[in-house]
C-alpha positions as a Markdown table, in Angstrom:
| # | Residue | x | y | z |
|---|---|---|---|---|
| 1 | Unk | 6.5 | -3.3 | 3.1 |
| 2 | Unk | 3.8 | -4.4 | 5.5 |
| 3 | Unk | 0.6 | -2.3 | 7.0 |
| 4 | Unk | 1.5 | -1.8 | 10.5 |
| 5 | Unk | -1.3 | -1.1 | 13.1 |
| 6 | Unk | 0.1 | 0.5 | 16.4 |
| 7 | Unk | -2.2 | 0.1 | 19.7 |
| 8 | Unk | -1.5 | 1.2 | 23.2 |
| 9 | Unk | -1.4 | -2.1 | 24.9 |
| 10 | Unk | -2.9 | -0.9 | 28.1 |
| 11 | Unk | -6.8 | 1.0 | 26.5 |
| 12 | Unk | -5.8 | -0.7 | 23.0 |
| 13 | Unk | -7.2 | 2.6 | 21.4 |
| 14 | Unk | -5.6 | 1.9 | 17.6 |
| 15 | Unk | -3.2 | 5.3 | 17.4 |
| 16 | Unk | -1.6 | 5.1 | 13.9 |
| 17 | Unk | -1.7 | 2.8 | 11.0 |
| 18 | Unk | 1.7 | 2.8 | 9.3 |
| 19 | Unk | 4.2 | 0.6 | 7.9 |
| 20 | Unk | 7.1 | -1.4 | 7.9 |
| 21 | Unk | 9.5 | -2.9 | 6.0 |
| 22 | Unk | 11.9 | -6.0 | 7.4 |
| 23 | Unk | 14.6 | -3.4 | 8.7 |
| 24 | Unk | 12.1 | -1.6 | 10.5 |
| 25 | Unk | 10.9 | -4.5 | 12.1 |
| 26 | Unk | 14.1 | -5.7 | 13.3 |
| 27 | Unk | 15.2 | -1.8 | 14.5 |
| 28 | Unk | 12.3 | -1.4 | 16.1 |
| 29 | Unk | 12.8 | -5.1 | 18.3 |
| 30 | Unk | 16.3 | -4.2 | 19.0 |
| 31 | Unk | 15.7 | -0.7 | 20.0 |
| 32 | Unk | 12.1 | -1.2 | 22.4 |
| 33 | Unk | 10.3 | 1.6 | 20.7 |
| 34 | Unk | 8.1 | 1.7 | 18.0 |
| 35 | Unk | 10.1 | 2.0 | 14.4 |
| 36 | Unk | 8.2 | 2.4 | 11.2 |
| 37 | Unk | 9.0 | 2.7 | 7.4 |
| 38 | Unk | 8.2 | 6.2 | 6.0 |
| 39 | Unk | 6.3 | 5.5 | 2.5 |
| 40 | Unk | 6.8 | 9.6 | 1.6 |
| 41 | Unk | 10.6 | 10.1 | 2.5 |
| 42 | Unk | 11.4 | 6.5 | 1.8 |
| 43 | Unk | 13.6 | 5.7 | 5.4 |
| 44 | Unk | 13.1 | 4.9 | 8.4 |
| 45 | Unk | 11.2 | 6.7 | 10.7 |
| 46 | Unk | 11.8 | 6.2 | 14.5 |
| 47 | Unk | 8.1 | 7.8 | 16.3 |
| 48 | Unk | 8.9 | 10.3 | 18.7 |
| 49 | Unk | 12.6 | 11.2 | 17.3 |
| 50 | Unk | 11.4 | 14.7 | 16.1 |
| 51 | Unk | 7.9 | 15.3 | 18.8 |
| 52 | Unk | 9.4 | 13.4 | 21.9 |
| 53 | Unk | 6.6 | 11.6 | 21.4 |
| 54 | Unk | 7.9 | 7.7 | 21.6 |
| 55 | Unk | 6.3 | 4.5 | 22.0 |
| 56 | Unk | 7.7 | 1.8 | 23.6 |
| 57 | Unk | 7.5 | -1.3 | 22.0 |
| 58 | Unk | 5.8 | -4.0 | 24.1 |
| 59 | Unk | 4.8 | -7.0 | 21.5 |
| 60 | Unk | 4.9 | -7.8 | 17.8 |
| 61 | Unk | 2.1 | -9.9 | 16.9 |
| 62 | Unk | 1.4 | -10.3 | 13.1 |
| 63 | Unk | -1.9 | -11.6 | 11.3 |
| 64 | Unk | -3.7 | -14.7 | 10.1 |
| 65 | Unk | -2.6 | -14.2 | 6.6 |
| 66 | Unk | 1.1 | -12.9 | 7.7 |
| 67 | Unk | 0.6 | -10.0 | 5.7 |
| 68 | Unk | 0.1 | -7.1 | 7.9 |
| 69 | Unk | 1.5 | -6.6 | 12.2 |
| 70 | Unk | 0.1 | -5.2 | 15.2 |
| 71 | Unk | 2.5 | -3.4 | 17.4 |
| 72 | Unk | 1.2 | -3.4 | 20.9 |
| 73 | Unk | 3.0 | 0.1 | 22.2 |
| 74 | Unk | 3.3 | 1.9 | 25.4 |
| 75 | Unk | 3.0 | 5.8 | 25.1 |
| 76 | Unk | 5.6 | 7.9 | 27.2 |
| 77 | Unk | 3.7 | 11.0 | 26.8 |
| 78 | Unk | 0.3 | 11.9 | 25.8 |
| 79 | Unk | 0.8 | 12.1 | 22.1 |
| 80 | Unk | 1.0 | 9.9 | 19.4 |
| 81 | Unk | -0.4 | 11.8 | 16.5 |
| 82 | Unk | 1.7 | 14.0 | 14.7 |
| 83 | Unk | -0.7 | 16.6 | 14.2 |
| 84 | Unk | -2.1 | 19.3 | 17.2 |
| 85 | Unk | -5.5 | 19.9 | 18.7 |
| 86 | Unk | -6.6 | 23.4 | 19.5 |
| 87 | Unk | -4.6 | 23.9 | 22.8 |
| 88 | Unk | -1.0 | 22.9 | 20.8 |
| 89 | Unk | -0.7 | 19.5 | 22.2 |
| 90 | Unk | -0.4 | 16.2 | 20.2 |
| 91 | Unk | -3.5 | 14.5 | 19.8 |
| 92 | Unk | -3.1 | 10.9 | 21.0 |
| 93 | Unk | -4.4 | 8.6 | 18.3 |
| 94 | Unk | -4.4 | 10.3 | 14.9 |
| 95 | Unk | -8.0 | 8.5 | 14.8 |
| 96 | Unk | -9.8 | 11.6 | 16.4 |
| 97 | Unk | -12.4 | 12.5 | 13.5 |
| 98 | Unk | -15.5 | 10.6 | 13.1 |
| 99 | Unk | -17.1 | 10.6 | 9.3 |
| 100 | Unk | -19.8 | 12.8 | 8.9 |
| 101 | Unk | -23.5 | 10.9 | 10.0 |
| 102 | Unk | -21.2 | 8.8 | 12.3 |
């Protein structure tokens, strides 16, 4: 299992930092969109399966050291995040808090 940051390829906003395990990687080059390992349910987890909210897969680069990837995505909607801003909609990087003095 491998740290997995996802980036829309187009503003290359960073939208989640996940992972991935060798399945995932492969699903998620066969299918297009992006597929991830899910550390807390232990299984595969397919982005946008449950919100609608998929992202399709556009490159795979991985890093100096081979030990993490960079999954250069598409959005289809607006949302990537899993969780909701004030209005009900998916926020669209789950990187939408600063830390305090920031």
């Amino acid at each position: 299992v491998v740290p997995v940051a996802v980036q829309d390829v187009d503003t290359r906003e960073v939208l989640i930092l996940a992972y991935a395990n060798e399945f995932a990687l492969a699903e998620a080059r066969r299918r297009g969109v992006c597929v991830l390992w899910s550390t807390s349910r232990r299984k595969l987890w397919v982005k946008g399966e449950t919100s609608g909210d998929y992202l399709d897969l556009k490159e795979v680069r991985v890093n100096c050291e081979q030990n993490s990837l960079l999954y250069l995505v598409k959005p289809r909607r607006a949302g990537a995040c899993h969780t909701k801003d004030e209005k009900g909609r998916s926020r669209a990087s789950c990187y939408y808090r600063a830390l305090d003095g920031d």
